[in-house]
C-alpha positions as CSV (number, residue, x, y, z in Angstrom):
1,X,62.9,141.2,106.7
2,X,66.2,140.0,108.4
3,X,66.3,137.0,110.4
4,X,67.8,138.3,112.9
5,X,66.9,135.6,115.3
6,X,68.4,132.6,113.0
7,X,64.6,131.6,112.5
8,X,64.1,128.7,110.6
9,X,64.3,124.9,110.3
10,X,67.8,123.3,111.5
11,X,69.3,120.7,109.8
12,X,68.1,116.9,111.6
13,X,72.1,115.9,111.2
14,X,75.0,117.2,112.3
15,X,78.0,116.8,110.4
16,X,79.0,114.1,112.3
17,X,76.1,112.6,111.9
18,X,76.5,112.9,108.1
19,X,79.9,111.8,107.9
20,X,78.8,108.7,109.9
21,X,76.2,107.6,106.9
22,X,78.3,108.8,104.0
23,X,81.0,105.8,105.6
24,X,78.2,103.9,105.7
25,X,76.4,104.4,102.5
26,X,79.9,103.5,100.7
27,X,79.9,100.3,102.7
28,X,77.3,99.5,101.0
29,X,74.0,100.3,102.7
30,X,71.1,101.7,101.2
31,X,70.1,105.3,100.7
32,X,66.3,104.7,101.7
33,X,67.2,102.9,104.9
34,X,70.0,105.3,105.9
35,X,67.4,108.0,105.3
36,X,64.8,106.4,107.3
37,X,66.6,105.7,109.9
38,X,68.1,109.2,110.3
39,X,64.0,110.5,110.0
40,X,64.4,112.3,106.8
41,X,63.6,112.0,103.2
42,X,65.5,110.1,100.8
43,X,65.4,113.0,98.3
44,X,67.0,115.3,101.2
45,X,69.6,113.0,102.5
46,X,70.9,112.8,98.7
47,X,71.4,116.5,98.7
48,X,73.0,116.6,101.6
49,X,75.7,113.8,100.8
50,X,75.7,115.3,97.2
51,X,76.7,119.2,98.6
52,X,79.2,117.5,100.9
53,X,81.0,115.8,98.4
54,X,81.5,118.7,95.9
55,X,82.7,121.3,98.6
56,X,84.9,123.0,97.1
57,X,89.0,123.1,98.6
58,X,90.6,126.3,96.7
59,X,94.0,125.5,97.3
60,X,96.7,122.9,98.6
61,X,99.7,124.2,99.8
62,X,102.9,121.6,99.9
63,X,105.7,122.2,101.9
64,X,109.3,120.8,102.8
65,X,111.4,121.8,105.6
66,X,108.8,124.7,106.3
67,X,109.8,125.8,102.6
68,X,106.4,126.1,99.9
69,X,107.4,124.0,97.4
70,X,103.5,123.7,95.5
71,X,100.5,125.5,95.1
72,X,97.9,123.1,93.9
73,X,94.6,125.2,92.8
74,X,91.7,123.3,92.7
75,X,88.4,122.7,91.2
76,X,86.6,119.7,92.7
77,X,83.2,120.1,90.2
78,X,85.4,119.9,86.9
79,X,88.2,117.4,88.5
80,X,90.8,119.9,87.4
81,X,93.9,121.7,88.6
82,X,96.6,124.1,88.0
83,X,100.3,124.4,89.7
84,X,102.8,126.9,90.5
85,X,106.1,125.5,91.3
86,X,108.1,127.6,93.4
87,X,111.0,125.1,93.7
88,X,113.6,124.2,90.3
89,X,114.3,120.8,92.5
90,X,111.7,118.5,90.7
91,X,112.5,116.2,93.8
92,X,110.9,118.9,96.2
93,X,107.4,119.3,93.8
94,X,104.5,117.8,94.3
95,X,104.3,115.8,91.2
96,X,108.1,115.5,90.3
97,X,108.7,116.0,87.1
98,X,105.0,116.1,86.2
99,X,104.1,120.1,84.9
100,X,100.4,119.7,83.6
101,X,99.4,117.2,86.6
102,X,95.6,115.8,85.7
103,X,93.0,114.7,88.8
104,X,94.4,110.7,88.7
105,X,98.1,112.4,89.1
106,X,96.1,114.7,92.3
107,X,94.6,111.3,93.8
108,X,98.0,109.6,93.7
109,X,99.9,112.2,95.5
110,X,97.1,112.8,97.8
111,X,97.5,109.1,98.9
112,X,101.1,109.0,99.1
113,X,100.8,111.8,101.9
114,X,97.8,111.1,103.5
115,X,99.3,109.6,106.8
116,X,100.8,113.5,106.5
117,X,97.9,115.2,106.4
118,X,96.1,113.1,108.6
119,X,98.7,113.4,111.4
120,X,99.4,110.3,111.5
121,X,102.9,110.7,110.8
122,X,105.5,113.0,111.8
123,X,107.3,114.5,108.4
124,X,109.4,116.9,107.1
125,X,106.8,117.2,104.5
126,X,103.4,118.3,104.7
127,X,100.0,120.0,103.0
128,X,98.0,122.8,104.6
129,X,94.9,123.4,103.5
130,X,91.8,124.3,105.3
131,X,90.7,121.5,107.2
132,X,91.7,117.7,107.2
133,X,88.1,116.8,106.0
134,X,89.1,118.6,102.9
135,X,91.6,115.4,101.8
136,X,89.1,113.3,102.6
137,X,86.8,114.6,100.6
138,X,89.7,114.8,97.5
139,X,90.4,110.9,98.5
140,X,89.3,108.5,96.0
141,X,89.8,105.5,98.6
142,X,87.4,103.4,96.2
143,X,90.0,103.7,93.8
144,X,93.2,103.5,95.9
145,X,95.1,100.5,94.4
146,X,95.3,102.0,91.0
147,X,98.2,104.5,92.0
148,X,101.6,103.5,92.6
149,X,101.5,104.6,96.9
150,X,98.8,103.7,98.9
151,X,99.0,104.3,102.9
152,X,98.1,101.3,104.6
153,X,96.0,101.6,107.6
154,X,97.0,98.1,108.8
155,X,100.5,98.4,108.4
156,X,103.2,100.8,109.0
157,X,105.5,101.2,105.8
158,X,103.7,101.9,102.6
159,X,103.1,99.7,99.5
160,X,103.8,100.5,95.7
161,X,102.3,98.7,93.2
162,X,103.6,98.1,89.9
163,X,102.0,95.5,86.9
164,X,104.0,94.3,83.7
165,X,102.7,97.2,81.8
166,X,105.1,99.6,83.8
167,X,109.0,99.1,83.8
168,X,110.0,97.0,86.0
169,X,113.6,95.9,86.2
170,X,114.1,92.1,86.9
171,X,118.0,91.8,88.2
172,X,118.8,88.8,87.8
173,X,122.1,86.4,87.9
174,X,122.3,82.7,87.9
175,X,120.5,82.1,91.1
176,X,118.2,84.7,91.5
177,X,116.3,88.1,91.0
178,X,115.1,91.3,92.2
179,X,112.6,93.7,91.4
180,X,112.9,97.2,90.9
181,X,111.2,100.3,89.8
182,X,110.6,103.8,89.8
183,X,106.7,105.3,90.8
184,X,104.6,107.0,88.3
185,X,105.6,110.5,88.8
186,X,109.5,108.9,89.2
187,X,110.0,110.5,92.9
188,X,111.0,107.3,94.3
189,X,113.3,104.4,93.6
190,X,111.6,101.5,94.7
191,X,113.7,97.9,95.2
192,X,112.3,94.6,96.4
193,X,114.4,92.3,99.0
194,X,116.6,89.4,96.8
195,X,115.6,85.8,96.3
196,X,118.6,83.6,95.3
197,X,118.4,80.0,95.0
198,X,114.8,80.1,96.3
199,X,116.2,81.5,99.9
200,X,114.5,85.2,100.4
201,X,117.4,87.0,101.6
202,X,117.1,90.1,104.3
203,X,119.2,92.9,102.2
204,X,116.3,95.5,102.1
205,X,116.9,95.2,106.1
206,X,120.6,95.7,105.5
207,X,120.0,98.9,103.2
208,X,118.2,100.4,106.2
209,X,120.8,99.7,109.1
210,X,123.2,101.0,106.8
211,X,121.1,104.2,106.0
212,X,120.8,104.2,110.2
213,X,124.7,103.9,110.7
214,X,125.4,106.7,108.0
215,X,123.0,108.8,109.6
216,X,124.6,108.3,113.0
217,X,127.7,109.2,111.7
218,X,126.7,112.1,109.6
219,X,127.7,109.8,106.1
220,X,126.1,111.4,103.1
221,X,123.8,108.7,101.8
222,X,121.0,107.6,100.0
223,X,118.1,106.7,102.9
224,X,116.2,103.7,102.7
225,X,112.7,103.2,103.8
226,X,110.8,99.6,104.3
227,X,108.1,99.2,102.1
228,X,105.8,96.6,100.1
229,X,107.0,95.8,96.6
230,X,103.5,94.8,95.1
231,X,104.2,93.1,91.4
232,X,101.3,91.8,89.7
233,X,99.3,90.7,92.5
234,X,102.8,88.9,94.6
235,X,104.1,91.2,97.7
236,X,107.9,91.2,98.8
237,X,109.4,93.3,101.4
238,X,111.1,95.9,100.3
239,X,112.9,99.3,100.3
240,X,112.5,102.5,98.5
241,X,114.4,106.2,98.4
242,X,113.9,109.4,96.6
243,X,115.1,109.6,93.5
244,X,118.2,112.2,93.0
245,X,117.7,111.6,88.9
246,X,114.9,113.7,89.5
247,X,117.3,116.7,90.5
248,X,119.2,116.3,87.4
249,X,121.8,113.9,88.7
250,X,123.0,111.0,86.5
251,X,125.2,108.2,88.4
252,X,128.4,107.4,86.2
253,X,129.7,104.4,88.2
254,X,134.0,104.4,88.7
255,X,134.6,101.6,86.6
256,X,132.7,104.0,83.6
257,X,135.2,106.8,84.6
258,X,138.6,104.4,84.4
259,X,137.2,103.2,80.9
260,X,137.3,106.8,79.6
261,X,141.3,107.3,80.6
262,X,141.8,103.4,79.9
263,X,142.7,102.0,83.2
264,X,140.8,99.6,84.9
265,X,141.4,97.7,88.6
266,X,141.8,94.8,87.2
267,X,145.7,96.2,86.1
268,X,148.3,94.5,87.9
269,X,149.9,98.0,89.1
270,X,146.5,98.5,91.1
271,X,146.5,94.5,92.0
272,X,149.8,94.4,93.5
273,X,149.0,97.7,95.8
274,X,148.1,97.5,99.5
275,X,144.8,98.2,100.7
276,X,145.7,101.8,102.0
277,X,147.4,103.0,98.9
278,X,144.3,101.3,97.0
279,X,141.8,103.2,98.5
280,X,144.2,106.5,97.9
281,X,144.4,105.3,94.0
282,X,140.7,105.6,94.1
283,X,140.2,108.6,95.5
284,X,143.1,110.2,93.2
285,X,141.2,109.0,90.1
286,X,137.7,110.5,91.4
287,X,139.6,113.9,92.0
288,X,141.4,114.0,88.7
289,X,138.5,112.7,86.3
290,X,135.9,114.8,88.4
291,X,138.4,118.1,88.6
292,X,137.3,117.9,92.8
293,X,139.1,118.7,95.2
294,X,141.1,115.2,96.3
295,X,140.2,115.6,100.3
296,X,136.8,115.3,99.1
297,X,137.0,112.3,97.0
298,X,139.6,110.9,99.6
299,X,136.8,111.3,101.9
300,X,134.2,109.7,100.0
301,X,136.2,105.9,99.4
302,X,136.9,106.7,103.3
303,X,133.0,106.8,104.1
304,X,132.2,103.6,101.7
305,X,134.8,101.6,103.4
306,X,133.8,102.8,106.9
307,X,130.1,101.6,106.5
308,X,131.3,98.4,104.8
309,X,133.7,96.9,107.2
310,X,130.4,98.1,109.9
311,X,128.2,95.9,108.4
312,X,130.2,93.3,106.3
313,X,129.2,94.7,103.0
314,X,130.9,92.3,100.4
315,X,129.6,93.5,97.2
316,X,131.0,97.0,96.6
317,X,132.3,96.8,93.0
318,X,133.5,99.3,90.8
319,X,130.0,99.8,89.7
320,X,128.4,100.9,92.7
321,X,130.8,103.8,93.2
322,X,131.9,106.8,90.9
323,X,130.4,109.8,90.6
324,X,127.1,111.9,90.4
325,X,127.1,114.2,86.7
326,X,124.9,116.8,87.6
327,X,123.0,118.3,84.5
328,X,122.5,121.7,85.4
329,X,125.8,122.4,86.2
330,X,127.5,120.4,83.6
331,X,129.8,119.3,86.7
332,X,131.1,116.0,88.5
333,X,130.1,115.8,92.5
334,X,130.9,113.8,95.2
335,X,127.8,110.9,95.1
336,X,125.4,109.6,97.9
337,X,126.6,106.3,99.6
338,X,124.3,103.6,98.0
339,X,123.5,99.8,97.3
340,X,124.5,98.8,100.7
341,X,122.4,95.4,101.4
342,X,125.3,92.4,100.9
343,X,126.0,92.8,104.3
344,X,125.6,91.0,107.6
345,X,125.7,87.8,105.6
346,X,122.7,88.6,103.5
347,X,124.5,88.1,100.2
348,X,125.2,84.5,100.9
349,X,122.1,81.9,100.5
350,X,124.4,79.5,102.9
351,X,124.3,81.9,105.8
352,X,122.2,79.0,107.5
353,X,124.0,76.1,106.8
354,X,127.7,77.0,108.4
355,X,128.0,75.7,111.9
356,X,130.3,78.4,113.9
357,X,130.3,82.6,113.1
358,X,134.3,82.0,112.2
359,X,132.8,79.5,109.2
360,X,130.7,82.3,108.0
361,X,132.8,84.9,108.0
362,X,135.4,83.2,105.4
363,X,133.3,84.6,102.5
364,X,132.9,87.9,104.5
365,X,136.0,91.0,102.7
366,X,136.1,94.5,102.0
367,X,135.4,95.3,98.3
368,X,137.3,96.0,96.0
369,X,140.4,95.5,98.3
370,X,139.9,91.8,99.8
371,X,140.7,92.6,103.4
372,X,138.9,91.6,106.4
373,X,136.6,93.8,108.0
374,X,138.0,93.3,111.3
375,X,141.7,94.1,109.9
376,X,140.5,96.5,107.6
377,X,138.7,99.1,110.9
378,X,142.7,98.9,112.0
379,X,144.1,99.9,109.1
380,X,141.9,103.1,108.6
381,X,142.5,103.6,111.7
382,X,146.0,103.5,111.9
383,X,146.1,105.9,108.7
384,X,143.2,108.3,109.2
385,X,142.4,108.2,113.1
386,X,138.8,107.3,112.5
387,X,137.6,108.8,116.2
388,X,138.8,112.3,114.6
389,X,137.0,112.1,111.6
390,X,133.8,109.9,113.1
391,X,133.5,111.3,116.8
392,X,130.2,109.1,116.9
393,X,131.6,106.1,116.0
394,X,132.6,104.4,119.3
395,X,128.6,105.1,120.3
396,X,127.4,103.5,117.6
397,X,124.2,101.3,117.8
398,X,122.5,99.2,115.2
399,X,118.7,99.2,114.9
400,X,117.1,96.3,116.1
401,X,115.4,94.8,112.6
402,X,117.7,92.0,111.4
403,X,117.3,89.2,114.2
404,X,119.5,86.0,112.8
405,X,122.0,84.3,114.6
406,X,125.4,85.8,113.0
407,X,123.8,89.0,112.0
408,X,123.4,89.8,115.7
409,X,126.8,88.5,116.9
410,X,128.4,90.1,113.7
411,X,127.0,93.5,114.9
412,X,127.9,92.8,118.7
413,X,131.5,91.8,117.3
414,X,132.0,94.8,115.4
415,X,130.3,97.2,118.1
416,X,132.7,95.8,120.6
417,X,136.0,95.4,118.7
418,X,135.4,99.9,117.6
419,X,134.6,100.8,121.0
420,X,138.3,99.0,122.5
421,X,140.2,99.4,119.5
422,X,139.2,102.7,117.9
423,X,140.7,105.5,120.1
């Protein structure tokens, strides 16, 4: 006989109610005491929590840019899963460059968007599925330190983790290091702040006001994010990007490319050259080596020079510059800007110890052409009306992240001496 009339016992919790003591039974409290107190049997209250933790999500959809990227199918009772790409950008899948992804792989990238699915967060990227309880119930948070990304309720930028099994990178000169890495699945490039002669410097806040300025004035450029660079226990602030080796892109810095054709900087015909007709040298190399067009590559020294004199940036040599190789194509393209943080007198472990701005700025030039930032706006200016090219530039506003002394009058110098002299 039907029950037409929904006859029969109800359940004594709702699932609020349930979701309530599962959070409290993995705190720690016992199943006989959660069971009492909720008036039913130990035996039924297992069942319950057991049936709610093996519902079943079919699929996970990822997107980008309203784009699907990944369809993750699921089996929750066998901890396995299958993918369908529908992307050739590995940057844009779900696990990168990861085909057969197993159900640590799932966990990882389930914590790396989490903030994402939970709302918490307003992306470009997201995962639809049926209902947010199903990531929770795909969340290992027991286990959440063992991936590489872990959102961090109690602060707002996320933390990789990274131990002396993985590769780590350990730049470091005479006075100092810096740690650096890739994640597991490779999608980001992870860098931690520089420590030179014990002082902690403030470069992985530089990155980001430069990623800011570019952005503001529509500079192609690698963005930075702040993050936590966990290394074997020890945390240092940090930054991280996505990683464009991912998309088949291999960075052949310019002093590489001169090698090749045996010139070099360093030749007294490019020495004895002003800093206009340097910058034009440049640019003619990258056009002729990378068969592009020369406006492009003209462009390109243009923008690193721009968002140099902008925020002091005193360490752009010949190996931060050049040229992406792109794989796929077999063909030279213009790069992202990059490795922007020697700025606003973060590259120099004396910043405190100078008595007047005008001190400071002594060690303060314009790689690889020596000038003065200051002088240098003028003369990009005067040659390539910047206003024309950069209509935002006389608006332009740093974000308010890197508080010391000259740092803050270097940016109210520089944001003063555009708006009255750049026209």
């Amino acid at each position: 006989m039907a029950n037409t009339r929904n006859a029969g016992r109800k359940p004594k919790l709702s699932d609020e109610q349930l979701n309530t003591i599962i959070g409290r039974y993995k705190s720690g409290e016992t199943l006989s005491s959660l069971a009492l107190e909720a008036g039913i049997s130990k035996q039924a209250l297992s069942k319950r929590i057991k049936n709610r933790s093996t519902n079943k999500v079919s699929t996970l959809d990822y997107y980008i840019d309203g784009e699907l990227c990944t369809r993750i199918s699921l089996d929750t009772r066998r901890h396995s899963l299958r993918i369908i790409n529908y992307t050739t950008q590995l940057s844009r899948r779900a696990f990168g460059y990861i085909d057969n992804p197993n159900w640590t792989d799932l966990q990882s990238f389930l914590d790396e968007y989490y903030e994402i699915a939970k709302g918490i967060k307003s992306y470009n990227q997201y995962i639809m599925t049926d209902s947010i309880e199903d990531i929770d119930i795909l969340r290992d948070n027991a286990s959440a330190e063992k991936y590489s990304i872990v959102a961090d309720d109690n602060e707002a930028v996320p933390r990789f983790f990274f131990s002396k099994k993985e590769k780590v990178l350990n730049r470091t000169d005479t006075n100092g290091y810096q740690l650096k890495g890739t994640t597991h699945n490779r999608r980001y490039f992870v860098k931690s702040q520089a420590i030179m002669s014990g002082v902690v410097l403030n470069d992985h806040l530089v990155e980001v006001i430069a990623s800011d300025i570019c952005r503001q004035l529509s500079i192609p450029c690698v963005q930075q994010k702040l993050c936590r660079f966990i290394y074997e226990g020890k945390s240092y602030e940090g930054v991280y990007s996505e990683n464009f080796e991912l998309d088949g892109y291999t960075f052949i810095s310019f002093e590489s490319l001169l090698n090749r054709q045996g010139l070099s900087t360093k030749d007294e015909d490019f020495i004895a050259l002003d800093s206009i007709s340097k910058l034009k040298w440049c640019a003619k190399q990258l056009s002729v080596i990378g068969r592009l067009e020369y406006k492009d590559t003209l462009k390109y020294m243009l923008d690193l020079a721009i968002i140099d004199c902008l925020i002091g940036n005193v360490d752009r040599h010949t190996r931060n510059f050049g040229l992406f190789y792109n794989a796929h194509s077999t063909r030279y393209e213009i790069p992202l800007v990059f490795d922007n943080g020697m700025g606003l007198f973060e590259n120099d472990y004396y910043r405190d110890s100078y008595n007047t701005f005008d001190e400071a700025m002594r060690n303060v030039y314009v790689a690889p052409y020596g000038e003065d930032p200051f002088d240098m706006i003028i003369m990009l200016n005067e040659e390539f009306d910047l206003s024309n090219i950069y209509p935002a530039l006389q608006d332009l506003t740093y974000p308010d992240i890197l508080t010391t002394e000259y740092a803050l009058e270097y940016e109210r110098r520089m944001s003063d001496y555009v708006r009255t002299k750049i026209h």
